[in-house]
Backbone as a ProteinNet text record, in pm:
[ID]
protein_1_A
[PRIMARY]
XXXXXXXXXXXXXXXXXXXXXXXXXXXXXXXXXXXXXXXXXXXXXXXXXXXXXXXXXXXXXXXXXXXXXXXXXXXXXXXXXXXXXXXXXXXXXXXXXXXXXXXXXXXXXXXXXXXXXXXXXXXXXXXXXXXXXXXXXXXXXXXXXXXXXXXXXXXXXXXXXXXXXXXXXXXXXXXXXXXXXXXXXXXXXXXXXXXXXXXXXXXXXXXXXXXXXXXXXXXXXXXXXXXXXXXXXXXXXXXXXXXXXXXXXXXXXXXXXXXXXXXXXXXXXXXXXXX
[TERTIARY]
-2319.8	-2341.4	-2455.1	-2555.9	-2663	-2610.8	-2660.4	-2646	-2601.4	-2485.7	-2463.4	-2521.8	-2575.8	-2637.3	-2696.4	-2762.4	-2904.4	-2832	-2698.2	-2695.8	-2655.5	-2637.6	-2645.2	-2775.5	-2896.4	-3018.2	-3052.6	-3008.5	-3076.6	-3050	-2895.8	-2835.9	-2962.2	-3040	-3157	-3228.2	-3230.7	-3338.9	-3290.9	-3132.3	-3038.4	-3027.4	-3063.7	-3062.3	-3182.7	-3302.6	-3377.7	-3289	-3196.7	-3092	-2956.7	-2934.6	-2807.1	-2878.3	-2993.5	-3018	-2988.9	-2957.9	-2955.7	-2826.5	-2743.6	-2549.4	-2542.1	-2533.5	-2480.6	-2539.9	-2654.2	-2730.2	-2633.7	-2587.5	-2525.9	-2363.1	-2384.1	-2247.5	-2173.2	-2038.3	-1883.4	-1836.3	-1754.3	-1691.1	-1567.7	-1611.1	-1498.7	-1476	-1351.3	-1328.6	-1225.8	-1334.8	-1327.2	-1231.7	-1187	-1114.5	-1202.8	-1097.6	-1177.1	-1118.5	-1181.7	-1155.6	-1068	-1053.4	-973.6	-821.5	-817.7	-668.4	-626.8	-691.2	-695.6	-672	-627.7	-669.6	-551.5	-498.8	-391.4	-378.1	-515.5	-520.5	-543.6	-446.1	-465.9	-576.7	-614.5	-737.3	-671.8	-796.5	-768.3	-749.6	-651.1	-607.3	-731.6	-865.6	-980	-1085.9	-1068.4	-1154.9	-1240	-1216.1	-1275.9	-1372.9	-1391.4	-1487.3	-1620.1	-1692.6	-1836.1	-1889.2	-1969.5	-2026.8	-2142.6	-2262.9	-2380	-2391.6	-2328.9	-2322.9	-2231.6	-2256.1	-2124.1	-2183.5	-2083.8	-2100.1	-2157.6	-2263.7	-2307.7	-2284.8	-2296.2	-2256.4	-2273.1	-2436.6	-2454.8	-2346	-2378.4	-2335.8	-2466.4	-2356.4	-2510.1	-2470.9	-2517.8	-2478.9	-2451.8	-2372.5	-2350.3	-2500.5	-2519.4	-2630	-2579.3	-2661.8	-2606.3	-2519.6	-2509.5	-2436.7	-2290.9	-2271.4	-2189.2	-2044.6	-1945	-1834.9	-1695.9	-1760.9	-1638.1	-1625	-1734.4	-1738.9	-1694.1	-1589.4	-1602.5	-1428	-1420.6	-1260.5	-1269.1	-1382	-1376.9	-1554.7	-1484.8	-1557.8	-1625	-1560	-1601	-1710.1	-1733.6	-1917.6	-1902.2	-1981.2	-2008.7	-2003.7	-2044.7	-2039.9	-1945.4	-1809.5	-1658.8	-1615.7	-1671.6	-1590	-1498.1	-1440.2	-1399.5	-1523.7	-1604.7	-1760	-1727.2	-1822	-1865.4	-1931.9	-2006.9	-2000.8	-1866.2	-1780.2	-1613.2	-1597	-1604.8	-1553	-1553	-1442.8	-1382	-1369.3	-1418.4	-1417.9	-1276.1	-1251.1	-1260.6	-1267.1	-1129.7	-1138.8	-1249.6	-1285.3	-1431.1	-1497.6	-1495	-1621.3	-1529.3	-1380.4	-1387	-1297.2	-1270.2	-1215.6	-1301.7	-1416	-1604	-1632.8	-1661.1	-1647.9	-1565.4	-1414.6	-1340.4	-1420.6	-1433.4	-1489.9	-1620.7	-1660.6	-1827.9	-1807.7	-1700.8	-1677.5	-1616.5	-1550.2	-1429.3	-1541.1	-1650	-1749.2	-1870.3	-1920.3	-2015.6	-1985	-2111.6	-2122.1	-2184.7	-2150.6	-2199.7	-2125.7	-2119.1	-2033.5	-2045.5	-1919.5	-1926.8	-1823	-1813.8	-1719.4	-1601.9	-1506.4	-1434	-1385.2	-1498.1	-1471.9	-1616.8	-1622.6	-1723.2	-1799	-1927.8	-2014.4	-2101.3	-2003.7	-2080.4	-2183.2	-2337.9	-2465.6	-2525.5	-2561.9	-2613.1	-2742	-2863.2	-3011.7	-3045.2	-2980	-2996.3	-3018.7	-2884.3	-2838.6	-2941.3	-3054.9	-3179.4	-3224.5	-3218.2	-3250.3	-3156.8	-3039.2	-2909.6	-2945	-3029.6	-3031.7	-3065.2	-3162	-3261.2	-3139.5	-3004.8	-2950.1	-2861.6	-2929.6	-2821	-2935.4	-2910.7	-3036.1	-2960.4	-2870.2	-2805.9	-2723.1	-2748.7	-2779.2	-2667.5	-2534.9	-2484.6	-2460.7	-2495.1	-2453.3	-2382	-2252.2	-2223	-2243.9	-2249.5	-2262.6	-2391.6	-2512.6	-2678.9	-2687.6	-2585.8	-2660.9	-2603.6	-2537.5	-2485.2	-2489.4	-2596.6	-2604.2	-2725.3	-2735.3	-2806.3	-2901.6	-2999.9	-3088.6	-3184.9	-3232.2	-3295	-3453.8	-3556.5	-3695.9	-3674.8	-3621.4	-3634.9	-3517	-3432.7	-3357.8	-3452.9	-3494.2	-3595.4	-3724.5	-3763.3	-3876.5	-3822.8	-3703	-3634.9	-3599.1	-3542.8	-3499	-3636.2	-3722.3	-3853.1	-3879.5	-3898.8	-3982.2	-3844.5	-3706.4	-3603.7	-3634.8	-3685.7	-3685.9	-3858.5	-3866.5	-4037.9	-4075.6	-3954.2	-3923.8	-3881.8	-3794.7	-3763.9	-3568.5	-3571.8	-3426.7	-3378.5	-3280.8	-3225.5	-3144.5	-3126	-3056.5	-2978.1	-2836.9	-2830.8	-2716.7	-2780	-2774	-2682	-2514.7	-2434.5	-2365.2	-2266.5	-2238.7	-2263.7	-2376.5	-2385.2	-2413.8	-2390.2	-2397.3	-2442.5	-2514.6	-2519.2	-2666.6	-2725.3	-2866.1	-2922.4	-2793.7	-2819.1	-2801.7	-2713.1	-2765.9	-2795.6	-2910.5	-2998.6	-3119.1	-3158.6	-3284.6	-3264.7	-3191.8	-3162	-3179	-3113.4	-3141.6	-3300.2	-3336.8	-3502.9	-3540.5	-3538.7	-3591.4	-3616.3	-3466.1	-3480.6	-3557	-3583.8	-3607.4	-3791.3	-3810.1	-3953	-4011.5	-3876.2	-3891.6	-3915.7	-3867.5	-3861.4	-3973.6	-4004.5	-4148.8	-4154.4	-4244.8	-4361.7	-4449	-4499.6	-4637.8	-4541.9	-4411.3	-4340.6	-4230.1	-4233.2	-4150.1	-4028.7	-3917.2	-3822.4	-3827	-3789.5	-3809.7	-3696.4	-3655.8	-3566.1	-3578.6	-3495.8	-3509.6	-3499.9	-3619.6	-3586.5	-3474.5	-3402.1	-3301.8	-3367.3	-3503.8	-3514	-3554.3	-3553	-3552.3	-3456.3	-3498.4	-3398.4	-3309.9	-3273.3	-3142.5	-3039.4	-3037.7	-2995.2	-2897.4	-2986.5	-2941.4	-2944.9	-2938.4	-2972	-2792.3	-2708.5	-2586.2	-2522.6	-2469.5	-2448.9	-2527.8	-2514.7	-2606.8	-2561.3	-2635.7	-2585.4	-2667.2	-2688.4	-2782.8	-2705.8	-2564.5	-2446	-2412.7	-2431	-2424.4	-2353.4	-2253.4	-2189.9	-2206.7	-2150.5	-2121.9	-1979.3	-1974.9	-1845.3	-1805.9	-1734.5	-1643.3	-1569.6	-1532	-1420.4	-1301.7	-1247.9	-1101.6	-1021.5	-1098.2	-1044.4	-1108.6	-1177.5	-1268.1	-1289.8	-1142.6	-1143.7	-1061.5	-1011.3	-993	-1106.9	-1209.5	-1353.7	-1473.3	-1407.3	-1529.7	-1661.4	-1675.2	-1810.5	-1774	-1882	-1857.7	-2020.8	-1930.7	-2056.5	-2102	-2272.3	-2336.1	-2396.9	-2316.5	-2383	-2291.2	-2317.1	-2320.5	-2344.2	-2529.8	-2564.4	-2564.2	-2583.4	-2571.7	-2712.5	-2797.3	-2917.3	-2912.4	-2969.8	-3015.2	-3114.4	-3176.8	-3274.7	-3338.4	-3453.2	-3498.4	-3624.3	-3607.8	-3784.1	-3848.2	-3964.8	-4016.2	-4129.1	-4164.1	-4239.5	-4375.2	-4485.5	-4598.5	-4587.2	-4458.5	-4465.7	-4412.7	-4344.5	-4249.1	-4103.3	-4078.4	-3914.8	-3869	-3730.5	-3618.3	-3598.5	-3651.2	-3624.1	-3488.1	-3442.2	-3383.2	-3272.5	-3207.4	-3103.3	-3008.9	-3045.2	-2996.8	-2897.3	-2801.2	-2661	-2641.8	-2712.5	-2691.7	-2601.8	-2515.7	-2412.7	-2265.7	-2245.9	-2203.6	-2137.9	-1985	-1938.7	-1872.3	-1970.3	-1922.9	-1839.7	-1871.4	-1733.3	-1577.3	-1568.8	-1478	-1411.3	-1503.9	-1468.7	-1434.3	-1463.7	-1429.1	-1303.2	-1303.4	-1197.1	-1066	-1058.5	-928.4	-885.1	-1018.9	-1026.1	-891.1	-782.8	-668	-536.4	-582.6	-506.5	-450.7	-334.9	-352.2	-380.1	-418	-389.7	-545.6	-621.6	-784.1	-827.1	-890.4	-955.2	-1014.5	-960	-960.1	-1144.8	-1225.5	-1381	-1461.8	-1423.7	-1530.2	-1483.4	-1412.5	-1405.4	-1478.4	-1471.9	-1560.6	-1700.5	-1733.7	-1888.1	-1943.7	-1888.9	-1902.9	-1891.6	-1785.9	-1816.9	-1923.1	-1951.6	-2094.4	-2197	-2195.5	-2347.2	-2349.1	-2221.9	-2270.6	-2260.1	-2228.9	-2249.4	-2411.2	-2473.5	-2602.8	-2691.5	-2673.3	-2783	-2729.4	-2633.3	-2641.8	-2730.8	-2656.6	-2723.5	-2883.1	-2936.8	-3098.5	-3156.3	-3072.2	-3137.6	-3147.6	-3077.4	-3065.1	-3114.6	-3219	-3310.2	-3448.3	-3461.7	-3614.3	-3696.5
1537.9	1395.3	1376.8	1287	1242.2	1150.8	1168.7	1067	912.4	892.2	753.7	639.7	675	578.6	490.1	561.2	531.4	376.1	399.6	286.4	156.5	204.7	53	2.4	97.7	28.2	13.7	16.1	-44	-166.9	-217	-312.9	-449.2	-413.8	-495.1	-537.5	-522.8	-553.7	-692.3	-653.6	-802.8	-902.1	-941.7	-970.7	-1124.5	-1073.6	-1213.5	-1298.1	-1227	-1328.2	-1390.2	-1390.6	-1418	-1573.1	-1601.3	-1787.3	-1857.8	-1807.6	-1845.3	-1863.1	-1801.9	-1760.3	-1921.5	-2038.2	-2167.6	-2227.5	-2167.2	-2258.4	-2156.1	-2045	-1937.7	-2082.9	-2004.1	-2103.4	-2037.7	-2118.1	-2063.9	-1978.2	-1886.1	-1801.9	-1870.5	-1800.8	-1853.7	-1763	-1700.1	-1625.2	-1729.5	-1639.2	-1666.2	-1583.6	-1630.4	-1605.1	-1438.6	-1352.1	-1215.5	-1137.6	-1107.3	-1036.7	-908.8	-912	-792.9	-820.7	-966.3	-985.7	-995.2	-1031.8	-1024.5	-1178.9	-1277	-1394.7	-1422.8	-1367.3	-1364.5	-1239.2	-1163	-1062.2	-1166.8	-1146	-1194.7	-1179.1	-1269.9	-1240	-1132.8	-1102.2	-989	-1053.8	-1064.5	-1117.7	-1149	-1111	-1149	-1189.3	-1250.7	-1263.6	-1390.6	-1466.8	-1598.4	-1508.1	-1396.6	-1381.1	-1345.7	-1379.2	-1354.5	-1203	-1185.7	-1059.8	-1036.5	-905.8	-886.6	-873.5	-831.7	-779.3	-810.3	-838.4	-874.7	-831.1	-760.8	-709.2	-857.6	-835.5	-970.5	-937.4	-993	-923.8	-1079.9	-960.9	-1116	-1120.7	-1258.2	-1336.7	-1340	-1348.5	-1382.2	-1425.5	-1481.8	-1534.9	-1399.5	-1414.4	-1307.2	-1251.1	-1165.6	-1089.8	-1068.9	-1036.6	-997.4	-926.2	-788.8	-680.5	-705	-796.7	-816.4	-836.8	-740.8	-709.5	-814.8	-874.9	-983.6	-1131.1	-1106.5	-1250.6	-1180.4	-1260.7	-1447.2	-1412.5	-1319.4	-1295.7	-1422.5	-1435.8	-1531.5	-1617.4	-1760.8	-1794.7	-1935.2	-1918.8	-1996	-1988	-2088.2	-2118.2	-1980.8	-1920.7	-1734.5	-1799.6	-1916.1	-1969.6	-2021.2	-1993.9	-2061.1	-1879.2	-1758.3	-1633.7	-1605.5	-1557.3	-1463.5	-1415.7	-1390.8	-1350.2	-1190.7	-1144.1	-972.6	-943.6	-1029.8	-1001.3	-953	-1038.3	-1046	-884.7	-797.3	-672.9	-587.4	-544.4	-469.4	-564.4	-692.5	-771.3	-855.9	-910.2	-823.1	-739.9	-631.6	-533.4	-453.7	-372.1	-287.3	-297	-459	-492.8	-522.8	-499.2	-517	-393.3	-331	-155.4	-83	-124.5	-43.1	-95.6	-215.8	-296	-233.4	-214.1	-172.7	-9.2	67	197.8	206.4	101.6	96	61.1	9	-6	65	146.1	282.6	366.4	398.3	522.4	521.8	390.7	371.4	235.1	210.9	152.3	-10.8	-1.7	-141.3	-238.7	-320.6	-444.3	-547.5	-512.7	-554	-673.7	-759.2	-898.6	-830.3	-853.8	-798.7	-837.2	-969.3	-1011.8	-1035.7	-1026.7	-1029.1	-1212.6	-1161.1	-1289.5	-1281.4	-1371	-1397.6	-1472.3	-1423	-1448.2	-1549.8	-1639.7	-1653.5	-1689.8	-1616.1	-1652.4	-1838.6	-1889.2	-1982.9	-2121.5	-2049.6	-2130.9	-2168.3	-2233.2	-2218.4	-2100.2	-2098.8	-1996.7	-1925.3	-1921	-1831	-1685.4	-1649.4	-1513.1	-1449.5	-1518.5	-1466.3	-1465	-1486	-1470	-1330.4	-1268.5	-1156.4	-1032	-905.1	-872.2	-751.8	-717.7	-611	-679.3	-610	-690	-572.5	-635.1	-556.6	-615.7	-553.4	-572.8	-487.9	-579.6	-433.1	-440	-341.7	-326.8	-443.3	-414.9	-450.1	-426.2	-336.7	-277.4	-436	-523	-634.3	-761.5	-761.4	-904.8	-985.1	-1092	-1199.6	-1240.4	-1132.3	-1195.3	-1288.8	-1421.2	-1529.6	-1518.1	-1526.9	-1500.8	-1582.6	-1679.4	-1759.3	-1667.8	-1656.5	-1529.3	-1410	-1328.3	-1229	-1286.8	-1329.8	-1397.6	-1451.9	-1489.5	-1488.1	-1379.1	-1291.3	-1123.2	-1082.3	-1037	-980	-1068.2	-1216.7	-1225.3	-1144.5	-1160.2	-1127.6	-991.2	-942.5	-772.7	-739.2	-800	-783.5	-826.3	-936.1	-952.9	-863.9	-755.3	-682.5	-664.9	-741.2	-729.2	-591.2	-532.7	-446.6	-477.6	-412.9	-437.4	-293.7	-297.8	-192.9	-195.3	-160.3	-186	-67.6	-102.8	6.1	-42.3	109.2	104.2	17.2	91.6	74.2	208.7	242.9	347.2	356	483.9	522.8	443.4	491.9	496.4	317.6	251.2	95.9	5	59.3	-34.9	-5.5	159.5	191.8	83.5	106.4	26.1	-97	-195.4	-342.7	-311.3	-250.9	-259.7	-250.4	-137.8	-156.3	-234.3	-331.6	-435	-538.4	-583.4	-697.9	-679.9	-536.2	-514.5	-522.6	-571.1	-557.2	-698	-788.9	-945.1	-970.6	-882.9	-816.4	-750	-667.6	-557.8	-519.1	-572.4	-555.2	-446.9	-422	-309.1	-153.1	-182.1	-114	-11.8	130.2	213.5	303.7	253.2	279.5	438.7	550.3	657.7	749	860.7	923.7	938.5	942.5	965.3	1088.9	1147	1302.3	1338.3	1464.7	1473.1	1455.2	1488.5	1475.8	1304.8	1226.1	1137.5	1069.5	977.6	993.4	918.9	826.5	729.1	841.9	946.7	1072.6	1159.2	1109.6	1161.3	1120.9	949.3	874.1	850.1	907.2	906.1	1074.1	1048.4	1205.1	1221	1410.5	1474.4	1481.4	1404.9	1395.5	1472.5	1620	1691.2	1705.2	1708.1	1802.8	1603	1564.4	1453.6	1462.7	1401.3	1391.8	1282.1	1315.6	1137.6	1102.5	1005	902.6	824.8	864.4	831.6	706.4	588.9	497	564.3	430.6	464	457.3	384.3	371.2	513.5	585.4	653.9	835.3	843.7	938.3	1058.1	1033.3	1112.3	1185	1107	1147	1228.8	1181.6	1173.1	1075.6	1013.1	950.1	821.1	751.1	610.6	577.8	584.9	548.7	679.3	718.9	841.2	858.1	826.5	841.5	947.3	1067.2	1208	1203.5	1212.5	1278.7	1171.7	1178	1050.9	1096.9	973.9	969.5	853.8	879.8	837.4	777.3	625.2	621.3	537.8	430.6	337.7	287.5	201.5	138.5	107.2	172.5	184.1	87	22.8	-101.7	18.7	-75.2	41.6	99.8	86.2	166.7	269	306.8	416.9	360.5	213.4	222.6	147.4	212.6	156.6	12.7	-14.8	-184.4	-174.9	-78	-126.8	40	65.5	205	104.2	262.7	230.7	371.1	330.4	387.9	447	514.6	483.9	618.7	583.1	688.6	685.2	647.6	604.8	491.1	493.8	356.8	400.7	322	359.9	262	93.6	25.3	32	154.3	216.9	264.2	357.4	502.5	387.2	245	210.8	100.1	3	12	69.4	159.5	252.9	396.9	350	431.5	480.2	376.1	408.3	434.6	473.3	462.8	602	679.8	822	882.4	777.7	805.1	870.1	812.3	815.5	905.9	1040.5	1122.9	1142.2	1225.5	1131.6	1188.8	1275.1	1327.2	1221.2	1154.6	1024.9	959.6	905.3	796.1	860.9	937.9	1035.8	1004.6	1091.7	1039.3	886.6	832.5	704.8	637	674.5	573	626.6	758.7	804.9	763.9	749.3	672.4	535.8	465.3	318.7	298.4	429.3	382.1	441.7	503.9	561.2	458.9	392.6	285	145	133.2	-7.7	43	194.2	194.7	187.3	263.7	296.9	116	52.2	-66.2	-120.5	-141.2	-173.4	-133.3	-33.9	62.5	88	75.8	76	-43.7
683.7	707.7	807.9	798.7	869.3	978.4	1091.9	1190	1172.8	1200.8	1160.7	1219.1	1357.7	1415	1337.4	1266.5	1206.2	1094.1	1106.6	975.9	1079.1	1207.3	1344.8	1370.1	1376.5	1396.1	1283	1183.4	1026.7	1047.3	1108.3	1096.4	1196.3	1264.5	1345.4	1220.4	1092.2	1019.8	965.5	962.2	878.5	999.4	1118.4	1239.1	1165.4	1115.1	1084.9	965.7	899.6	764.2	883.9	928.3	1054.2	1070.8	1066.3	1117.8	1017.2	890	776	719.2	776	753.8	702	800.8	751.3	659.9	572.8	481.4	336.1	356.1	242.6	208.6	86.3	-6.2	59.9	9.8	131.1	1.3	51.9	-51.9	-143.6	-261	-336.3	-477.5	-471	-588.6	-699	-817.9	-949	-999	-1117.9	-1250.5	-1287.1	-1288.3	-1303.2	-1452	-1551.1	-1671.1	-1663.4	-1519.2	-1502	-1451.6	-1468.9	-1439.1	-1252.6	-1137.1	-1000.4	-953.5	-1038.4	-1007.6	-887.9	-908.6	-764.5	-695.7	-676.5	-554.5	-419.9	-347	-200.9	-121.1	-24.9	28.2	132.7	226.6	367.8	460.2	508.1	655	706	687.3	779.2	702.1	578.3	493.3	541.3	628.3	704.4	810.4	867.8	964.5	947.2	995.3	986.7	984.8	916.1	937.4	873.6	921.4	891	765.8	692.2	520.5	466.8	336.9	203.3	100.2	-10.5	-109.4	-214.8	-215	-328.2	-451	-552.2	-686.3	-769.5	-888.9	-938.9	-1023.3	-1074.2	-1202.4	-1270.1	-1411.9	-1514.8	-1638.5	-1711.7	-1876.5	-1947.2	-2081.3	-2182.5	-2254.5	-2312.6	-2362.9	-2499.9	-2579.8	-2726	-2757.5	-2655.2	-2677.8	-2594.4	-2550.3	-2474.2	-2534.9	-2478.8	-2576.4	-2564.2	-2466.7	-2409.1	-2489.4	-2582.2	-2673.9	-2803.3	-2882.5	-2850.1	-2756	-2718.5	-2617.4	-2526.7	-2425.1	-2363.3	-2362.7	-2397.3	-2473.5	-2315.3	-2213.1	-2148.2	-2100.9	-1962.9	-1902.9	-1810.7	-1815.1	-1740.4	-1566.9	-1564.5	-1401.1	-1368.2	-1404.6	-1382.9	-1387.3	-1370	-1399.2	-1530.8	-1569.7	-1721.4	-1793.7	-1744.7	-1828.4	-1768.4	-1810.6	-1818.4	-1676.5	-1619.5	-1435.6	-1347.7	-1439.5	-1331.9	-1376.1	-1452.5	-1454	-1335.2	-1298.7	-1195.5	-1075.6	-1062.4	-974.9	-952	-821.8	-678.8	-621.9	-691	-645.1	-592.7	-692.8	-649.9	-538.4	-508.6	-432.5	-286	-263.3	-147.5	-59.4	-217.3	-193.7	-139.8	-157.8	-132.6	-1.1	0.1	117.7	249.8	259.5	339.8	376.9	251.9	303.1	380.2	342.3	413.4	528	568.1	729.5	806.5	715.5	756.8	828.9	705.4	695.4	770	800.8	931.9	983.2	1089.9	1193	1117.4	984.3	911.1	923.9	1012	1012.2	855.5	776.3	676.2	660.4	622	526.7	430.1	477.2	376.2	255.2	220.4	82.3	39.8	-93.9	-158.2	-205.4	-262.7	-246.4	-382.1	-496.3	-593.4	-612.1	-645.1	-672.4	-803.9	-791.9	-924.6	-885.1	-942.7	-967.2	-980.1	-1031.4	-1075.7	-994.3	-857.6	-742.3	-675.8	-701.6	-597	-497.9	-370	-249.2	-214.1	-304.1	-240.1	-269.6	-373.7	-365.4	-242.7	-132.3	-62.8	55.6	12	219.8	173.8	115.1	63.4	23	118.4	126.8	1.4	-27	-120.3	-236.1	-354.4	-463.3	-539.9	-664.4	-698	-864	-986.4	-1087.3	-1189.1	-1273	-1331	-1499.3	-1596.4	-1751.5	-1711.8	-1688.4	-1675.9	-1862.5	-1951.3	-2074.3	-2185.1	-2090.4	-2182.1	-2110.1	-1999.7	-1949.8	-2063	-1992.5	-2050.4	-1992.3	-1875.3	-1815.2	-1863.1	-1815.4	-1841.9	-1829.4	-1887.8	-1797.4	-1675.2	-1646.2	-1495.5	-1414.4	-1472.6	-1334.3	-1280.3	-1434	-1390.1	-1322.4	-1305.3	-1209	-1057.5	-1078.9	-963	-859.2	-958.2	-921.1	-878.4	-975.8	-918.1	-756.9	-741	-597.2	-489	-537.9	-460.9	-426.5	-494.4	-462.3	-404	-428.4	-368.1	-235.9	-207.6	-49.8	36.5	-46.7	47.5	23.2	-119.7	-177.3	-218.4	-259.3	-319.9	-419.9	-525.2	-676	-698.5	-709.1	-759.9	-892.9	-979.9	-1143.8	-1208.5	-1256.4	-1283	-1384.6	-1451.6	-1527.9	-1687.5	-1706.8	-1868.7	-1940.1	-2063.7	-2137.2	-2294.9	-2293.1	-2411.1	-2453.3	-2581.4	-2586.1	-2656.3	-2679.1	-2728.2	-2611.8	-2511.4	-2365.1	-2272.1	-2267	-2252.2	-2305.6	-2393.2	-2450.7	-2438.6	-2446.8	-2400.5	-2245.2	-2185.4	-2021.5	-1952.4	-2087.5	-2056.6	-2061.1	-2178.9	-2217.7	-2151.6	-2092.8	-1998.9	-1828.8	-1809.1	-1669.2	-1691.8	-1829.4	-1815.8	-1773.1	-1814.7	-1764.5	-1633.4	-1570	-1396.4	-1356.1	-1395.2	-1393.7	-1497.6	-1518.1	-1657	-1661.9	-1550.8	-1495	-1394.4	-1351.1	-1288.2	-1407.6	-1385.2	-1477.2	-1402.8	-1487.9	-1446.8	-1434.5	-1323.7	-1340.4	-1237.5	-1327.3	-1246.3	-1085	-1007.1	-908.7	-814.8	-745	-726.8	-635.2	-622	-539.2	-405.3	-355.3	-198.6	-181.5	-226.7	-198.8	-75.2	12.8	149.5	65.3	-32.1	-51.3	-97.3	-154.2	-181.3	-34.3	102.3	201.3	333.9	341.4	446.9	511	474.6	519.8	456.6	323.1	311.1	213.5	202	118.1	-20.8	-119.4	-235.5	-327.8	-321.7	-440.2	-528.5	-539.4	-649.6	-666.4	-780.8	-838.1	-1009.7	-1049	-1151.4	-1234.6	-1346.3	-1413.2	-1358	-1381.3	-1278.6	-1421.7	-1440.4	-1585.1	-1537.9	-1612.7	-1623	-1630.8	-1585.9	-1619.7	-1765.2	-1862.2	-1993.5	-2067	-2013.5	-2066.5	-2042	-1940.7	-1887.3	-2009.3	-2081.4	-2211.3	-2286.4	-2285.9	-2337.2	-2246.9	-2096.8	-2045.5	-2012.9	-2170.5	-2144.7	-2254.6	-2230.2	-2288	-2408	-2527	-2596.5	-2668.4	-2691.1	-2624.9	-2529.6	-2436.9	-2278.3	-2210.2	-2232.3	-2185.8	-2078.6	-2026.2	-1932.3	-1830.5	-1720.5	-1609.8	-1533.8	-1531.5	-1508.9	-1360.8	-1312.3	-1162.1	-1135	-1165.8	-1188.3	-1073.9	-1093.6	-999.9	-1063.1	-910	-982.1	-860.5	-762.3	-630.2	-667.9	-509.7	-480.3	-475.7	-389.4	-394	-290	-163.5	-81.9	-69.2	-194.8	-232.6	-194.1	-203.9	-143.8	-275.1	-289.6	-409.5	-413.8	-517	-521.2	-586.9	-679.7	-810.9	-805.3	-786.2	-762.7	-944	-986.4	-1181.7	-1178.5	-1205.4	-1267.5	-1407.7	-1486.1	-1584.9	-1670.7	-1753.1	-1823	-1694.5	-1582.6	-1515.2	-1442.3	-1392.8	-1386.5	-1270.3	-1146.2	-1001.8	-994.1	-1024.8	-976.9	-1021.6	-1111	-1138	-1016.9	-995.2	-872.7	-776.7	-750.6	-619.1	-654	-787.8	-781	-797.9	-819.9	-841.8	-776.3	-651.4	-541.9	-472.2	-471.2	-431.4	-527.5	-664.8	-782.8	-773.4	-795.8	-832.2	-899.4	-1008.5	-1150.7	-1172.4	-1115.3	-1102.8	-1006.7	-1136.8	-1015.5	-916.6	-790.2	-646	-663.9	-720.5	-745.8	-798.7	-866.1	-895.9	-808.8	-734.1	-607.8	-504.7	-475.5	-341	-400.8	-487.8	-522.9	-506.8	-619.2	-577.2	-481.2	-393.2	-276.8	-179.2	-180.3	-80.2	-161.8	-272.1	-328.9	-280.8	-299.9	-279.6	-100	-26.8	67.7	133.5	65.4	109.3	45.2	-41.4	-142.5	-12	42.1	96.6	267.4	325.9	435.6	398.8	288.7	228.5	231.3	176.5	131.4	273.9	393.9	470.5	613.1	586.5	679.2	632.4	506.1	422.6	348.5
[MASK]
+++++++++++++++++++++++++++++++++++++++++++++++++++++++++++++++++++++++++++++++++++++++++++++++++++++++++++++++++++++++++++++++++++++++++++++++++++++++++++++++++++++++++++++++++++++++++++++++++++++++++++++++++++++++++++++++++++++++++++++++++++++++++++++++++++++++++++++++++++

């Protein structure tokens, strides 16, 4: 493990978004596809803090397997964003505060592009199955200035080689001139908390009979760097970390994909939050 300090003075960078806290929407959980609509909040889910797990929202996409199941407006929740949601995001949440010095919210903060300036008070960016959203050209133009400010995106669980190529597709609405490209192991987001060279695929939970989902075998690590060499865009792909975090406390769920996963998503929020 790397010096944890380092993820307290990262925390000086989120210090200029703090004047901005009272202009951010108030929290409010949605109707989740995963059945949570009566998970209780955290005894402390009202207190302030430097970071919250954001997690966009977004309209259905073609490939999207949740239609015509639920057929409602994607901005009222039961859409394909709500997957693994709450949970995930505040099972992850709790560890990120266990595991360093990140003063984190212990409830999560649904995003929508659409909302005018709300993307911009949320400097870490979380989406899940990217291989079946519905990005808009005006979201992606949104996303791009969001990440070019100095945002982070990190884009998970989708699989197999048909939402592969749709995921390309839409990220070109985003960067057009920018190529999505593996990411090398010495890269610091790899080792800005722990050392992650021995990297797996992170299987679902419906999916753990197989292994893999789709033909998505191999688990690829990808991104998409600004011109200063820093990760705008941390890509998941053949892989389903908000798995590993919600069912982090399941027994049923191998305790090896929750470990991985939660040191990735906790090295991509300290990375995003120091670079």
């Amino acid at each position: 493990m790397k010096r944890l300090w380092q993820s307290g003075c990262a925390l000086a960078l989120v210090g200029t978004l703090l004047g901005v806290l009272y202009a951010q929407r108030p929290f409010r959980q949605y109707p989740s596809v995963e059945g949570y609509e009566t998970m209780p909040l955290p005894a402390d889910w009202q207190r302030p803090a430097e970071w919250a797990f954001a997690r966009l929202m977004y309209p259905p996409g073609p490939l999207d397997g949740y239609r015509p199941r639920f057929q409602g407006d994607w901005r009222e929740g039961l859409s394909l964003w709500t997957q693994d949601y709450p949970a995930a995001d505040r099972k992850f949440s709790e560890a990120l505060r266990r595991l360093t010095r990140v003063d984190a919210r212990s409830v999560e903060q649904p995003v929508n592009l659409d909302d005018g300036d709300e993307i911009y008070n949320w400097p870490w960016l979380y989406a899940v199955q990217v291989g079946e959203w519905g990005l808009t050209e005006a979201q992606a133009k949104k996303l791009r200035d969001y990440l070019l400010r100095g945002g982070f995106f990190m884009a998970d669980d989708f699989h197999g080689s048909e939402e592969q190529a749709y995921f390309e597709k839409t990220m070109k609405m985003v960067f057009p001139d920018r190529p999505i490209v593996d990411i090398p192991n010495d890269d610091p987001i790899f080792h800005v908390v722990f050392d992650l060279d021995d990297r797996y695929r992170i299987t679902g939970a419906e999916h753990l009979r197989t292994g893999y989902k789709k033909d998505g075998k191999v688990a690829r690590w990808e991104g998409i760097y600004d011109d200063k060499g820093r990760i705008m865009v941390a890509i998941s792909l053949n892989s389903d970390i908000g798995d590993s975090w919600e069912w982090s406390d399941d027994s049923r769920y191998p305790l090896k994909f929750s470990d991985l996963g939660i040191r990735i998503g906790v090295n991509y929020v300290v990375y995003a939050m120091s670079h």
